[in-house]
N, C-alpha and C positions, 0 to 999 in steps of 0.2 A: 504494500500500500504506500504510495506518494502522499506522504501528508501535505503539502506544499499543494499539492492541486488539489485538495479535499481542500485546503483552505483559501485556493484560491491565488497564491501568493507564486513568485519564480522562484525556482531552484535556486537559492540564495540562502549565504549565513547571515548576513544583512537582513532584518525583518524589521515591518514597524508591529511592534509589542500592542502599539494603541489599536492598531486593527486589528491584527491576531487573534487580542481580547474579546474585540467587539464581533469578530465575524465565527467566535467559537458562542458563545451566548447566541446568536442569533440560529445559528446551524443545533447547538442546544437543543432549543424550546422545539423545531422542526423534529428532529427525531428523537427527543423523549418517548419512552415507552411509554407512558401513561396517555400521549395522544394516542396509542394503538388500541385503546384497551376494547374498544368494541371490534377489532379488525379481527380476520381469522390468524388461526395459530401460525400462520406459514408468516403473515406478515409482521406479527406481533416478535417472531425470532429474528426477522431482516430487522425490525425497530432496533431492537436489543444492540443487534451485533452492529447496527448502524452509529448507535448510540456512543457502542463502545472505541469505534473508530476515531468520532469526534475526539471522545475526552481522551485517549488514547496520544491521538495527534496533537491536542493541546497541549498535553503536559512533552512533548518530545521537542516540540516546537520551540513551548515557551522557555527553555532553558539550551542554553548559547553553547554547549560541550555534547548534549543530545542529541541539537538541533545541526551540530556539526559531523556528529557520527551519523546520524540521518540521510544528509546529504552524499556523504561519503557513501552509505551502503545505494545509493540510489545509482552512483558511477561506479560500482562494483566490488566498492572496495569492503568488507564483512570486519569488524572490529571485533565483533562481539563473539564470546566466547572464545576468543583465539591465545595461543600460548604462546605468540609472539615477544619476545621483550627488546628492551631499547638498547640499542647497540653506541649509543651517546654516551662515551667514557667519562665527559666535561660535566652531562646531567648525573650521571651516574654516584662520583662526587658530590655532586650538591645533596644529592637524597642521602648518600650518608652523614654529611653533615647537619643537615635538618632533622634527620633520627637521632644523631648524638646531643644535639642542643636541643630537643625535647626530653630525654632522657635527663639531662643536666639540669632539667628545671626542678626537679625534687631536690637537689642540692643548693641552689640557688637562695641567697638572702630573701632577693623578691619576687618570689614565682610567681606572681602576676603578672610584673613588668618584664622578666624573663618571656613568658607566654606573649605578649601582647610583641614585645622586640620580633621572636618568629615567626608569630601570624602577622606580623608590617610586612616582614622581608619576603614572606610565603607571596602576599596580594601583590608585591611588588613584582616579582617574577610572575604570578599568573598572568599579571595584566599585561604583563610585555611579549607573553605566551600566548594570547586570545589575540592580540596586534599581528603575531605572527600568524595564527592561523586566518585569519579571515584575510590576508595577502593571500597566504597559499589560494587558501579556499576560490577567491576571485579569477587567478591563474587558468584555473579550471582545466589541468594538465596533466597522466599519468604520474609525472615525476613532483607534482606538484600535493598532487592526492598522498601520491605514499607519504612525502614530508610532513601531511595536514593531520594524517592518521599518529605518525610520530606525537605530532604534535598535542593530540587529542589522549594517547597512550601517557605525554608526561602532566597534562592539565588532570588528568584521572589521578594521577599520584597525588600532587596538589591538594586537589580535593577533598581527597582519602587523610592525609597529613591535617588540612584546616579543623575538617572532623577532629579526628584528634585531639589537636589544640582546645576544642571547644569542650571534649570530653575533659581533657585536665585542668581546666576552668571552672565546670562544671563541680567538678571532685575539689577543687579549692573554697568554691564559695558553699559548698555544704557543711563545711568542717567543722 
């Protein structure tokens, strides 16, 4: 399924969010299943599974790392599930160092300001990492896709790492 033409929108990481919104609530209320409810059962399953598309495609959409493996699996490229890893010596480095200085916050005078120091530096490299993908992604070129995919492989780590961050914040301000 193409979410991008269920919603209407071109094969783009570039989206405007304000219509996304507006044109998922509107495609919504259209195939809710509670409009089917007098329809026979054959049509009441298409509501359903229709329904399920929408919101499906919404949440795939509405989020810029989804909505990039999305596009990607659209030009061939399968992220998901794959046992691929990053072959980037340079990032490879960085991630042990962001596990060793999470690790070090339990030692830390001020595990807060320790935390909040590597979720600044974490957002700082994501965001220089979403700048990179959405070049790739505009390229719209084999060699261009594998790099996007790379790139979507180390925003996944990111990600996985911020959680983190939040979870030992979490465990700080219950204490």
């Amino acid at each position: 399924m193409n979410f991008f033409a269920l919603f209407g929108f071109e094969e783009a990481f570039d989206i405007d969010l304000s219509r996304l919104s507006n044109t998922y609530k509107s495609l919504a209320q259209v195939t809710h299943p509670d409009k089917f409810s007098q329809a026979s059962d054959s049509e009441k399953l298409m509501a359903v599974q229709k329904s399920a598309q929408v919101n499906d495609g919404y949440q795939v959409l509405k989020h810029p790392l989804s909505r990039a493996e999305h596009l990607l699996s659209i030009r061939g490229i399968q992220l998901s599930h794959e046992t691929k890893t990053l072959q980037d010596p340079a990032f490879l480095m960085q991630q042990m160092e962001w596990r060793e200085q999470l690790e070090d916050v339990e030692h830390a005078a001020d595990q807060e300001a320790a935390l909040e120091t590597l979720d600044k530096e974490l957002q700082q490299h994501s965001q220089a990492q979403y700048i990179e993908l959405q070049s790739l992604l505009e390229v719209n070129s084999d060699e261009s896709d594998i790099q996007a995919a790379d790139q979507i492989r180390k925003l996944k780590f990111m990600e996985k790492l911020h959680h983190e961050i939040e979870l030992k914040e979490d465990a700080l301000f219950d204490e």
